[in-house]
C-alpha positions as CSV (number, residue, x, y, z in Angstrom):
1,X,-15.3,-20.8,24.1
2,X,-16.6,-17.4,25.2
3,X,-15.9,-14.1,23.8
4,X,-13.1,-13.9,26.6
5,X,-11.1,-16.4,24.6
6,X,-11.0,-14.5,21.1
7,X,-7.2,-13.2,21.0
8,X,-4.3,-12.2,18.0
9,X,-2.5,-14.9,16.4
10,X,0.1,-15.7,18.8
11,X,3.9,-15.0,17.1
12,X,4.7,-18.6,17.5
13,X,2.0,-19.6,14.8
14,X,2.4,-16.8,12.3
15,X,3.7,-18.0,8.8
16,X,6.5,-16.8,7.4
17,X,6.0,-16.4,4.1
18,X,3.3,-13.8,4.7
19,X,5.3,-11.9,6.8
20,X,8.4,-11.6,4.6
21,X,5.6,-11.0,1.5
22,X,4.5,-8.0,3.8
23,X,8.0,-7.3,3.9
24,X,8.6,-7.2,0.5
25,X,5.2,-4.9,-0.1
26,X,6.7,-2.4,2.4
27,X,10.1,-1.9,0.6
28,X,8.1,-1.6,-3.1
29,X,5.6,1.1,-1.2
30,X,9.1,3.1,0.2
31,X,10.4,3.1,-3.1
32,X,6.8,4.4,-5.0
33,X,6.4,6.9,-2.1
34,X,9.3,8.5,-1.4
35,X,9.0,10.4,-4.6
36,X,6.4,12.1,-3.7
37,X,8.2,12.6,0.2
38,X,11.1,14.4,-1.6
39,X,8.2,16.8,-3.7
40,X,10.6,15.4,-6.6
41,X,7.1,14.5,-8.1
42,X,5.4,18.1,-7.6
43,X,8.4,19.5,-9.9
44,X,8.5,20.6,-13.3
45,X,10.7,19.0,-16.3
46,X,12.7,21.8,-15.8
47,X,12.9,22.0,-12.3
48,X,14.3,18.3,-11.9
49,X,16.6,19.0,-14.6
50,X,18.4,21.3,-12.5
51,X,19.1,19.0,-10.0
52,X,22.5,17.8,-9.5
53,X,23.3,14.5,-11.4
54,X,19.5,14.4,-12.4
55,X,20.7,12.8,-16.2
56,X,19.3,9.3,-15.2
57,X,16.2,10.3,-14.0
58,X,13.9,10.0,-16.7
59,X,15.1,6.1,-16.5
60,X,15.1,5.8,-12.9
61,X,11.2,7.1,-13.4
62,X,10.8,4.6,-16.0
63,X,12.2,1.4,-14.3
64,X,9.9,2.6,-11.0
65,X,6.5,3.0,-13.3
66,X,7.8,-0.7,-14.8
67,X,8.8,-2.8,-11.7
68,X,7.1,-1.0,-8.6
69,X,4.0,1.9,-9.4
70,X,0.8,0.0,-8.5
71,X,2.6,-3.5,-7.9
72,X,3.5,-3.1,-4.5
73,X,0.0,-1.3,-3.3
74,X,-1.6,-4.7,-5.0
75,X,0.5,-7.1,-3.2
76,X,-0.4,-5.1,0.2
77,X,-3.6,-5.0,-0.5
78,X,-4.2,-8.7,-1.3
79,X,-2.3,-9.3,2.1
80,X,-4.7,-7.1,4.2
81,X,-7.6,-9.3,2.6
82,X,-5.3,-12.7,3.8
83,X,-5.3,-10.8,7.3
84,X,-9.2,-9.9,7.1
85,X,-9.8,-13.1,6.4
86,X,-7.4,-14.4,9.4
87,X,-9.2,-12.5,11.9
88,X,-12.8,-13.4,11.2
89,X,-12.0,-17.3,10.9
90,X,-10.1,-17.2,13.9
91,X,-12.7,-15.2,16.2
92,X,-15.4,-17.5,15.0
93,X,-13.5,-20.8,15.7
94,X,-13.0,-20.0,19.0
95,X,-16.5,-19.1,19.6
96,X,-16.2,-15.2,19.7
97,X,-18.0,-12.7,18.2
98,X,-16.2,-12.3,14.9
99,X,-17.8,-9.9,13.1
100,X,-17.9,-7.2,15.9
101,X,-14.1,-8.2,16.5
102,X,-13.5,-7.5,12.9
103,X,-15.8,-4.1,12.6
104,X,-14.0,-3.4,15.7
105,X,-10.2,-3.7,13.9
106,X,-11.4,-1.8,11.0
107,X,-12.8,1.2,13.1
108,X,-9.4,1.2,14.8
109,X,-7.8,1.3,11.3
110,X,-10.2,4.3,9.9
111,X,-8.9,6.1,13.1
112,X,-5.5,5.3,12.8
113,X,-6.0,6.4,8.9
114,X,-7.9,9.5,9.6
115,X,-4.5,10.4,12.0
116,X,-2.1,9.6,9.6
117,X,-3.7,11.5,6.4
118,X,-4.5,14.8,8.4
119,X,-1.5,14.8,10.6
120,X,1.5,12.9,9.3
121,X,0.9,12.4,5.7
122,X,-2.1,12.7,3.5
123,X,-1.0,9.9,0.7
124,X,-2.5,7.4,3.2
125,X,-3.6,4.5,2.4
126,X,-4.7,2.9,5.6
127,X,-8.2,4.6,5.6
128,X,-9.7,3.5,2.0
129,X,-8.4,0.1,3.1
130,X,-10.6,0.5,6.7
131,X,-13.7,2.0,4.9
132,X,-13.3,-0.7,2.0
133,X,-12.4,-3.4,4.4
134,X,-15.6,-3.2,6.1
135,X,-17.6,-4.6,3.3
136,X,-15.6,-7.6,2.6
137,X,-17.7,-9.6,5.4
138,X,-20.1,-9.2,3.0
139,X,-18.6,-11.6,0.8
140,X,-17.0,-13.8,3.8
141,X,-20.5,-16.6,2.5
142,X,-19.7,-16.7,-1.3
143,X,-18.6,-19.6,-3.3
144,X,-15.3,-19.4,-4.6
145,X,-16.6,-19.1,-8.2
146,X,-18.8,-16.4,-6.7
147,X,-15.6,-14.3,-5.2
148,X,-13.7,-15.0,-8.0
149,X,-16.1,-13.3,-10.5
150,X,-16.5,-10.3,-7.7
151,X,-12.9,-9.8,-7.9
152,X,-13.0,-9.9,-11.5
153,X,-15.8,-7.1,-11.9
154,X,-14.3,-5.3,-9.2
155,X,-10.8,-4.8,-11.0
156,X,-12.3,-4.3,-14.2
157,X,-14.6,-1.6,-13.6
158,X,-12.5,1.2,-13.1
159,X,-11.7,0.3,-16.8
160,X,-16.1,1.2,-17.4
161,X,-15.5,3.8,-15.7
162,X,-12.9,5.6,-17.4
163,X,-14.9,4.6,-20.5
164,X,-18.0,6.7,-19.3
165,X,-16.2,9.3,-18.1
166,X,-14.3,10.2,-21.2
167,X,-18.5,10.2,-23.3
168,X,-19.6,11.9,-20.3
169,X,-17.0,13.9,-18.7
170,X,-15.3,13.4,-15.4
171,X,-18.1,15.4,-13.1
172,X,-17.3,13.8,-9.4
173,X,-13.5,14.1,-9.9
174,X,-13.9,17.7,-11.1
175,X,-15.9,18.9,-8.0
176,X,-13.2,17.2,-6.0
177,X,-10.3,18.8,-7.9
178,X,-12.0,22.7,-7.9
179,X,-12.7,21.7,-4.0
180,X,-8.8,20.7,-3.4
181,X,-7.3,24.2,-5.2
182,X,-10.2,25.8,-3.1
183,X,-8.5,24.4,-0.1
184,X,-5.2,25.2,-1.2
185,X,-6.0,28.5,-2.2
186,X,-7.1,29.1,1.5
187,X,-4.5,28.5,2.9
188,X,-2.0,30.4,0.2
189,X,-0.7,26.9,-1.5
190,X,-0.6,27.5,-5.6
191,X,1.0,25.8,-8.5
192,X,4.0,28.3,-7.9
193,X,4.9,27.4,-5.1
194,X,3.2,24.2,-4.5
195,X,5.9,21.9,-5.0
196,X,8.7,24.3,-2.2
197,X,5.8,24.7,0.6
198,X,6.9,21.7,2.6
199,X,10.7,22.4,2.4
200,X,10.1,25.9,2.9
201,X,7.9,24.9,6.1
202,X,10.1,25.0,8.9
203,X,7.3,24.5,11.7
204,X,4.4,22.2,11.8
205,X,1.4,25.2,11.2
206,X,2.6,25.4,7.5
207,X,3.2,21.4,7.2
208,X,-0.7,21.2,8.7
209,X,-1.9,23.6,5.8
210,X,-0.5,21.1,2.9
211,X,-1.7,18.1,5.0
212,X,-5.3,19.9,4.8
213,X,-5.4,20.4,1.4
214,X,-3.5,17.3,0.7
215,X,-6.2,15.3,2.3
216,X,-8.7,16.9,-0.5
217,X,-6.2,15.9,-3.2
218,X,-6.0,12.3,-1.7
219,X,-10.1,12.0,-2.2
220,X,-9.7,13.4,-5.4
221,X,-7.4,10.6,-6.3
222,X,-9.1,7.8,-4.9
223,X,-12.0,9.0,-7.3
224,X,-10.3,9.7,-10.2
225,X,-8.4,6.4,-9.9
226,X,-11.2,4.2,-9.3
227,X,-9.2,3.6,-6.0
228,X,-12.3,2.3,-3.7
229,X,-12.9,-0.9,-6.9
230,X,-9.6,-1.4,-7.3
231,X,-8.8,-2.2,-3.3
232,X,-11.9,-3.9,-2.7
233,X,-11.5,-6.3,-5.5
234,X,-7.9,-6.7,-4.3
235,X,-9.2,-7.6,-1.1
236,X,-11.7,-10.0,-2.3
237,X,-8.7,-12.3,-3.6
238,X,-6.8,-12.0,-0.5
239,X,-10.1,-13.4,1.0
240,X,-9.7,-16.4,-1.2
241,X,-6.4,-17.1,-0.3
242,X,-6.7,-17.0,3.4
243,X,-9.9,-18.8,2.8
244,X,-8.3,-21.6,0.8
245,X,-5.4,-22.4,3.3
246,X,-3.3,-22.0,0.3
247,X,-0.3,-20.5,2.5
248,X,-0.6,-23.5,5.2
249,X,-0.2,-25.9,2.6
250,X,2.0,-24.5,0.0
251,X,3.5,-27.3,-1.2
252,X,0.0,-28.6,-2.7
253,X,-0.3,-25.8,-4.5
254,X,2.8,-25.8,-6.5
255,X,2.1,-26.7,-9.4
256,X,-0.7,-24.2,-9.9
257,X,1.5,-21.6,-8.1
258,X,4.1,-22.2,-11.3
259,X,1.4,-21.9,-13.8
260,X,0.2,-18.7,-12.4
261,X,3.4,-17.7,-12.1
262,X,4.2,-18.4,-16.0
263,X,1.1,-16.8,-17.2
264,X,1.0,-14.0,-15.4
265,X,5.2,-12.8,-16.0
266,X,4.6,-13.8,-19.7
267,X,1.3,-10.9,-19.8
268,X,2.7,-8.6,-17.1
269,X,6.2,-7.9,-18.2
270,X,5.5,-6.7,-21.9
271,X,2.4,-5.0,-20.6
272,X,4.4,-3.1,-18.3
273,X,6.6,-2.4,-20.5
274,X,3.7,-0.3,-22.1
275,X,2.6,0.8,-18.9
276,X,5.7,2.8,-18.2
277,X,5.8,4.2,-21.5
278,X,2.3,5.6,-21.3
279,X,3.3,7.1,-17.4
280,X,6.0,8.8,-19.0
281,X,4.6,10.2,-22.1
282,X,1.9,11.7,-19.9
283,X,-1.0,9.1,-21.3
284,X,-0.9,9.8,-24.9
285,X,-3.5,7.3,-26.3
286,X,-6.1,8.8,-23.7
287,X,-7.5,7.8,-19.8
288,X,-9.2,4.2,-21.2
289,X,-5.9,3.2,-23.0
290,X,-4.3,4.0,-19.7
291,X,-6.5,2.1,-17.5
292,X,-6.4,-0.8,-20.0
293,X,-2.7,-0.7,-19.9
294,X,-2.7,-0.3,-15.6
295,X,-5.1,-3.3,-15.2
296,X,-3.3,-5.8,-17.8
297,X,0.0,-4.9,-16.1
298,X,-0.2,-3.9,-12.8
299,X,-1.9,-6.9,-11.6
300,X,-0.1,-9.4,-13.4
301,X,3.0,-8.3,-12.5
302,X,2.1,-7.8,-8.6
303,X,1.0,-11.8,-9.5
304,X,4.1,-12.9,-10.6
305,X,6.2,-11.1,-7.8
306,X,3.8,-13.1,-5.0
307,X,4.0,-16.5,-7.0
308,X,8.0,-16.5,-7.8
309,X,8.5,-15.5,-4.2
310,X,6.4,-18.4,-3.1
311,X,8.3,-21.0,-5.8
312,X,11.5,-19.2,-4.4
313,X,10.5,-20.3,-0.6
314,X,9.5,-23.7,-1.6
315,X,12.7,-24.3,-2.9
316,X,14.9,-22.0,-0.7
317,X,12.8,-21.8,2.5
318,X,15.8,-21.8,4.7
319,X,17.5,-18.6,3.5
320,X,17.9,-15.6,5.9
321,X,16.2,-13.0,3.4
322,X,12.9,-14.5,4.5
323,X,13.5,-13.9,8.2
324,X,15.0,-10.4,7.5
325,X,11.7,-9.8,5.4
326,X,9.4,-11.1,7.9
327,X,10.9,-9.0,10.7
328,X,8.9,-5.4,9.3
329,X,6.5,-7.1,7.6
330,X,5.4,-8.5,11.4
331,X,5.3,-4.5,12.2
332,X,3.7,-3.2,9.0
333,X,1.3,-1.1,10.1
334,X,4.2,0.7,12.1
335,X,7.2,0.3,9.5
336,X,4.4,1.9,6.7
337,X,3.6,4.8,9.2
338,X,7.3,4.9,10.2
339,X,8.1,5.2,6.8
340,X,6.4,8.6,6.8
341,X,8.4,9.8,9.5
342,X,11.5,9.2,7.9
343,X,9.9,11.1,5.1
344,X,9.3,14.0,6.5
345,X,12.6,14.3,8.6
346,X,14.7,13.8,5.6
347,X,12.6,16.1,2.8
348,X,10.6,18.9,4.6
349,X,11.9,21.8,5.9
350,X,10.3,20.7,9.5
351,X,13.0,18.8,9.4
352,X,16.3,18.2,7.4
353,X,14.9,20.2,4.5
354,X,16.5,18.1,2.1
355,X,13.3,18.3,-0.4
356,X,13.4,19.6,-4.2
357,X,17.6,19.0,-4.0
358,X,17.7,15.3,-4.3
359,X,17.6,13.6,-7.7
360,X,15.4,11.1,-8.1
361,X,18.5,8.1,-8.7
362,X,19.7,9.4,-5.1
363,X,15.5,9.6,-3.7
364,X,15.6,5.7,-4.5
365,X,18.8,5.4,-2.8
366,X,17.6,6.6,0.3
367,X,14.6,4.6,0.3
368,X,16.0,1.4,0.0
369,X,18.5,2.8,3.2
370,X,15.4,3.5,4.9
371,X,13.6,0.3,4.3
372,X,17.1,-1.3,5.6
373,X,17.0,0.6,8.8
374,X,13.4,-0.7,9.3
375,X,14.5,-4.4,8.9
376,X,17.6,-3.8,11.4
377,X,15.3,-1.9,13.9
378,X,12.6,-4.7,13.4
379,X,15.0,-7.0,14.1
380,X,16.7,-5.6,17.3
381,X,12.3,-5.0,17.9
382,X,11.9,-8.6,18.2
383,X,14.7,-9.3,20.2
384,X,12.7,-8.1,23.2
385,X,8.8,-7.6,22.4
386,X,6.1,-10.4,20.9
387,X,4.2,-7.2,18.6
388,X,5.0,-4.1,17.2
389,X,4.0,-0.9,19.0
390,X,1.2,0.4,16.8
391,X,0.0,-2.9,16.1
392,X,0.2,-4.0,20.2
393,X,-2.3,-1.0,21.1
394,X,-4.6,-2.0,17.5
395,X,-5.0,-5.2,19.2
396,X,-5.5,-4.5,22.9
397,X,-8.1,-2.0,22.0
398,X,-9.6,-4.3,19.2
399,X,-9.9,-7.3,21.8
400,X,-10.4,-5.4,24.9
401,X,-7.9,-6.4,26.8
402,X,-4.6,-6.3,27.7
403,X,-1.8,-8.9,25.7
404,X,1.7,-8.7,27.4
405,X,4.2,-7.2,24.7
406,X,7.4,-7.9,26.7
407,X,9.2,-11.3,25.9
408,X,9.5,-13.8,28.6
């Protein structure tokens, strides 16, 4: 077949699993985010202590730095590798040009990224995994033995890293951080009033001055978090997967699926037990500790969500949760961008100015509302269109032509 043949994966042939997993990423990211969307995070002790019915919040922290912080980012980023890996073996089999296809997607992605961190909200994700994702083709020849020991180096080398900076010192992140409150200065953002600007900005100038600095900030943090190692290492096991067929033939798998499963619950649970206490006591033992703590737990547990929710299908593959799952994790791209938007017309002063007021028991609250709302409008979606909106245009422009989006 010619490159006139190369198309998306037609809705008929998508497994459902993968899209309920996406799903279930998209309601752990609302819940990690939303935080951050109600400037809850940019408080002081004191300041959240004066919110109303704020006396479960230091448990409500604790139970999100246990159960969600870093698990859900993982389980979306092994997921984008699964889709990487969808696209280039599809493109290919059908005679296509798959690696332009694919470089094609990812520009797309950096672009939609790029929008979303300067103009909507700069905690964006979507353009590390575009600039990461392009290297992963890289990798599309090794050996299974080689991409598992990639993956491994990968996701422990922020550990290294943290290692050298604290003989060293931390000389990249600090250039990053004096440029961010350089930026912010600029534009008359301090630590006084740093965590009010966005619910005291009532039109978009002042929201564009936090997103400017804020994009700075979100550099700074994908340096001082190893971010770029973490995600590509991620994505080098999603690779695996999709390579392996592992989703289309599930049932072979099982019984290494339950052994994964076992071991990884039995290491991540009690190590993210330490985890949370080491968030919340502001890393006592030190960066390494830390980053030991985040890699032994974090990844585990992220583990042990994606193999008990596969044991749960194969047993229970019929239940409705999966389908009500698999309706915004079919739309992920627009449900995580959509997510913002409900962020920012609930918290900043732009719109409902609900920000610095909400306790973080109530933040939580909302967010599982909103992630409820996305599954109801994905659903009533579906009803009447074969792709979601941002993800139809993604794949018109990344295969050149035009796909029909209305249901027959």
């Amino acid at each position: 077949m010619n490159k006139s043949d190369a198309r998306p994966i037609d809705p008929k042939q998508r497994i459902v699993l993968l899209d309920a997993l996406r799903g279930f990423a998209l309601l752990g990211i609302v819940i990690a985010n939303f935080p951050e969307f109600s400037l809850w995070s940019f408080m002081s002790e004191g300041e959240r202590l004066g919110i109303a019915g704020s006396g479960f919040d230091r448990v409500v922290n604790w139970l999100i730095y246990f159960l969600v912080d870093g698990k859900f980012y993982t389980i979306f980023s092994i997921l984008f590798g699964i889709g990487f890996s969808i696209i280039i073996e599809r493109s290919q089999s059908k005679g296509a040009n798959g690696m332009l296809i694919f470089y094609r997607r990812m520009f797309l992605l950096l672009f939609i990224g790029l929008f979303h961190m300067f103009f909507i909200w700069s905690g964006d994700i979507l353009l590390l995994y575009a600039v990461i994702g392009m290297l992963l083709p890289f990798f599309s020849s090794c050996s299974d033995r080689a991409l598992f020991r990639w993956a491994l180096l990968f996701l422990l080398l922020p550990i290294g890293v943290e290692i050298l900076r604290d003989i060293y010192g931390a000389v990249v992140p600090a250039i990053l951080y004096n440029k961010w409150w350089s930026v912010a200065a600029a534009n008359g953002i301090n630590e006084d009033n740093f965590a009010t600007w966005l619910r005291d900005a009532h039109d978009y100038r002042h929201m564009f001055a936090f997103l400017s600095q804020g994009a700075v900030e979100r550099m700074w943090e994908f340096v001082v978090g190893s971010r770029y190692f973490r995600v590509l290492g991620l994505f080098i096991i999603g690779l695996y997967i999709g390579r392996s067929k592992m989703l289309y033939h599930l049932e072979d798998y099982r019984k290494l699926i339950r052994k994964v499963y076992v071991v990884s619950a039995l290491i991540g649970i009690p190590v993210s037990l330490l985890y949370a206490w080491s968030c919340i006591s502001s890393h006592q033992f030190g960066e390494v500790v830390h980053s030991v703590l985040y890699t032994f737990s974090v990844y585990p547990l992220a583990t042990a969500y994606i193999t008990g929710l596969s044991l749960l299908y194969l047993k229970h593959g019929n239940l409705s949760m999966w389908t009500w799952l698999a309706y915004p994790g079919r739309m992920a791209l627009t449900c995580y961008i959509s997510q913002s938007l409900f962020g920012i017309f609930i918290f900043y002063g732009i719109g409902l100015g609900f920000g610095t007021s909400v306790n973080l028991f109530l933040v939580t609250f909302i967010a599982l509302t909103v992630f409820v709302v996305e599954m109801l409008l994905s659903r009533l979606w579906f009803r009447y269109f074969r792709f979601g909106p941002i993800e139809w245009v993604w794949r018109m422009l990344t295969y050149a032509k035009r796909f029909p989006i209305m249901l027959e």
